[in-house]
N, C-alpha and C positions, 0 to 999 in steps of 0.2 A: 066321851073320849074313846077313838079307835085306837088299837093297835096293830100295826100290820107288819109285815117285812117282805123286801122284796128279792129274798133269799129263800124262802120257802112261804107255801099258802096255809091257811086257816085248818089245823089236822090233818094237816100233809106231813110227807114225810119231807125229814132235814136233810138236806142233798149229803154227800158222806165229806165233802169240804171243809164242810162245819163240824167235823167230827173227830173220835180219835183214827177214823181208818184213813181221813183227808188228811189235809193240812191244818186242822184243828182253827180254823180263826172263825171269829164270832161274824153272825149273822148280822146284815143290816136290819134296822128296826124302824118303822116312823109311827107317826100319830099327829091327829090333830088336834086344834087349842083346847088345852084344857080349862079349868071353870076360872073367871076372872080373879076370885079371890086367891087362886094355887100361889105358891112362894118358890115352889120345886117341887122336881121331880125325881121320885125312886124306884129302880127298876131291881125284879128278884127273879131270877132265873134257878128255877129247883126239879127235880126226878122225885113224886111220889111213888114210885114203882120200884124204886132203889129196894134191893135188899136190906131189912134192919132197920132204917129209916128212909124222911125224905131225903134225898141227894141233894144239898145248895152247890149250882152251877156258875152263877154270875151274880154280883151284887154290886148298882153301881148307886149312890145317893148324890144329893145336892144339884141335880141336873138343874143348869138353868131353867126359868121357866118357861123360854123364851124358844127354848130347845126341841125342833121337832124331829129331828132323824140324828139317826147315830148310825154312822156308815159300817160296812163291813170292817172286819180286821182292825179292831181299835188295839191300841198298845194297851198291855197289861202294866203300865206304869199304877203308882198309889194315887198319885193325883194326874186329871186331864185337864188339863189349859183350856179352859171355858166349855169343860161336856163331863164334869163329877169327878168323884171320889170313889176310888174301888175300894170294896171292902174285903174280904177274905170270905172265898169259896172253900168250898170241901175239900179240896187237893191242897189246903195250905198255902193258899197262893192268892193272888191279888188278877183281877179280869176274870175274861171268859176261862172256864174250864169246860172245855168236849166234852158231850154227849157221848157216851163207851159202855152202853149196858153189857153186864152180862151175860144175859141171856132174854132170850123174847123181846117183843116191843114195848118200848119206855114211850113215856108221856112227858115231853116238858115243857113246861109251864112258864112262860114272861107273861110278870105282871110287872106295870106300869103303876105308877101311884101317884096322884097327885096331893097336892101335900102343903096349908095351909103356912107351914115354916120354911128354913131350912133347919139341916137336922144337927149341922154345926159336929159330928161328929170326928174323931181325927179316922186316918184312912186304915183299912184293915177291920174296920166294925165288922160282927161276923150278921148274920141274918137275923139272929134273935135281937142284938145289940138293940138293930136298926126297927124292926118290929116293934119293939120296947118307946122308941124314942116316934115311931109314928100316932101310937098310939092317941086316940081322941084329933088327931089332928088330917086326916085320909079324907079329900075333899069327894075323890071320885077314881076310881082304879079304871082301869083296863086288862084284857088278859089276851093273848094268844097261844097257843097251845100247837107244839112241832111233835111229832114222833120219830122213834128213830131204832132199827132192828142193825144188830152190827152186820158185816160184808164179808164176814169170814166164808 
C-alpha cells in the first residue's frame, strides 16, 4: 500500500495552507488497495519533533475499506458520513490540527494503517486508545512524511 497526497510530495515541505500560518485545513491523501483481508482503515497524523513529546496531529479510524482518497478540508466533525471517525488530537479537538512548530523544521508523519477489523471505538479515542485496540491486528501500514518550518 502507497500513500500519497496531492497537497504536498514525499519529504517536501507542507505548502503553509495546510498550516497554522494558512488556513489550516488538512491535506488531501490517497492510496491504493490495501491487502484483501483489511476490514478498515486508520490514519495517525503526529510531530516526533514536538518539543516534550510526540505531537498527535490527526487521528481518523474506521475508514471504510473501500476508501481511497480523503480530499482536502474535511470537516472536523466526530463522525464522517461514510470516511471515519475522528478521534482527538493534541489541541483537544476532533480532525486535522495544523502543522505550527515552534521553532525549526518539524517532520510529520501520516501513517495509513490497514486493519484486519473495525476498531468499533466511540469518537474522540485519543492515539494511544486507538494503538491499543490495533494492536495484533495491522495488516500492512503505509507512511508519508510532510515537513514544515513556520513563515514567520
Amino acid at each position: 500500500m502507497k500513500l500519497e497526497s496531492d497537497s504536498f510530495s514525499a519529504n517536501g515541505l507542507i505548502p503553509p495552507e495546510y498550516t497554522c500560518d494558512g488556513e489550516a485545513i488538512s491535506p488531501s491523501l490517497k492510496w491504493d488497495e490495501p491487502p484483501r483481508e483489511t476490514q478498515s482503515l486508520a490514519l495517525i497524523v503526529d510531530d516526533p519533533d514536538a518539543p516534550g513529546k510526540t505531537f498527535v496531529h490527526w487521528v481518523l479510524y474506521d475508514i471504510p475499506v473501500q476508501t481511497r482518497y480523503i480530499p482536502e478540508g474535511i470537516a472536523a466533525d466526530a463522525m464522517l458520513d461514510g470516511s471515519g471517525i475522528h478521534g482527538t488530537n493534541d489541541y483537544d479537538q476532533f480532525g486535522y490540527g495544523p502543522p505550527c512548530p515552534p521553532d525549526g523544521t518539524h517532520r510529520y508523519y501520516f501513517k495509513l494503517y490497514a486493519l484486519d477489523i473495525s476498531l468499533g471505538l466511540a469518537a474522540g479515542a485519543s492515539k494511544q486508545d486507538i494503538e491499543a485496540a490495533m494492536e495484533g491486528h495491522i495488516v500492512t501500514q503505509a507512511e508519508l512524511i510532510g515537513r514544515y518550518k513556520r513563515q514567520k
